[in-house]
C-alpha positions, 0 to 999 in steps of 0.5 A, a space after each residue: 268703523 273698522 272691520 273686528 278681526 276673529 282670534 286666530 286660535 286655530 292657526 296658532 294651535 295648529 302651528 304649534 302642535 305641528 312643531 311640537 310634531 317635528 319635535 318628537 319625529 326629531 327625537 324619534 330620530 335621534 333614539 334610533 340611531 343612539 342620540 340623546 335628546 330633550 323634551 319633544 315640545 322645547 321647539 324653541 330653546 333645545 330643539 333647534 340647537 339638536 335639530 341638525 341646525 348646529 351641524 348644518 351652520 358650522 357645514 355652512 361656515 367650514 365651506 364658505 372658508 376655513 376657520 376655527 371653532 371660537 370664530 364659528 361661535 362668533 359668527 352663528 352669535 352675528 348671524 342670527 343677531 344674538 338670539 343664538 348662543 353657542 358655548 363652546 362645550 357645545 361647539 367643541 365636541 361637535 367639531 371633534 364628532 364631525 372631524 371624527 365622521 370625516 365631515 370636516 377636516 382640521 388643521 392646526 394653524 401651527 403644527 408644533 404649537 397647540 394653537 387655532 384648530 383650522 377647520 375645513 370641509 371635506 367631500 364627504 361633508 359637502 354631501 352631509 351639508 347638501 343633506 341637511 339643507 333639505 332636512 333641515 328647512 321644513 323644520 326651520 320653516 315650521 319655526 318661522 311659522 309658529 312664531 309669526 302666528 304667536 307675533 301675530 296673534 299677541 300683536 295683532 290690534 296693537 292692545 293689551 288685554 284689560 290694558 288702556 283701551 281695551 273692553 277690560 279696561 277700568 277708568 282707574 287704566 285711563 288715569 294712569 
């Protein structure tokens, strides 16, 4: 017979409280120094995009090679498999902020014409993207771990509650 697993209620709840905690530090953070900032608990959707994670991937990208915001769309978009959009009135004004701090620098492609707006890294944002990476990676991580413990905990026994097979279930679910 095989060995009945125990609900890992508690794991999940603290994983989740974690996050929930790493969220309201972020927003913590982000009034202190004047930035705007979403529910403390919207880990999931709004706190990963204000979470510096946006900042660190474009850093990322800008420094493997030059390149311009669309492109920068279309490759966080690949990265991460769709499951993050970027719109370009998020990724507009960010490139305009970062150019403005000095973390990047942009170059039209051709200087007479309003064309592709070139982005590189500066030094400047080589240290900011050296900052992030150990900023940013405990936060990532909390992430990854709520998520595994939720796939987990939903997934674990390959049954639905009150499903076919399940201590709920009726013989009317076995017919259908």
């Amino acid at each position: 017979m095989a060995e009945e697993r125990k609900p890992a209620e508690k794991p999940v709840a603290e994983a989740v409280a974690e996050a929930a905690r790493a969220g309201e530090e972020a927003a913590r953070e982000r009034k202190s120094r004047g930035k705007r900032g979403g529910r403390p608990s919207d880990v999931f959707g709004g706190e990963i995009r204000r979470r510096d994670v946006f900042p660190l991937l474009v850093l990322h990208l800008v420094a493997k090679e030059p390149t311009y915001g669309n492109r920068l769309i279309e490759a966080i978009e690949e990265m991460t498999q769709g499951v993050i959009s970027v719109n370009p009135n998020t990724m507009y004004p960010l490139l305009r902020t970062m150019e403005s701090e000095g973390l990047v620098e942009g170059q039209w492609e051709l200087p007479d014409k309003r064309t592709r707006r070139y982005y590189s890294i500066t030094t400047k944002g080589r240290r900011e993207y050296k900052r992030l990476l150990g900023e940013v990676e405990p936060f990532l991580d909390s992430v990854i771990r709520s998520v595994t413990l939720i796939k987990d905990e939903v997934y674990r026994d390959g049954t639905v509650p009150g499903g076919p097979g399940s201590a709920g279930a009726t013989d009317r679910d076995a017919k259908t």
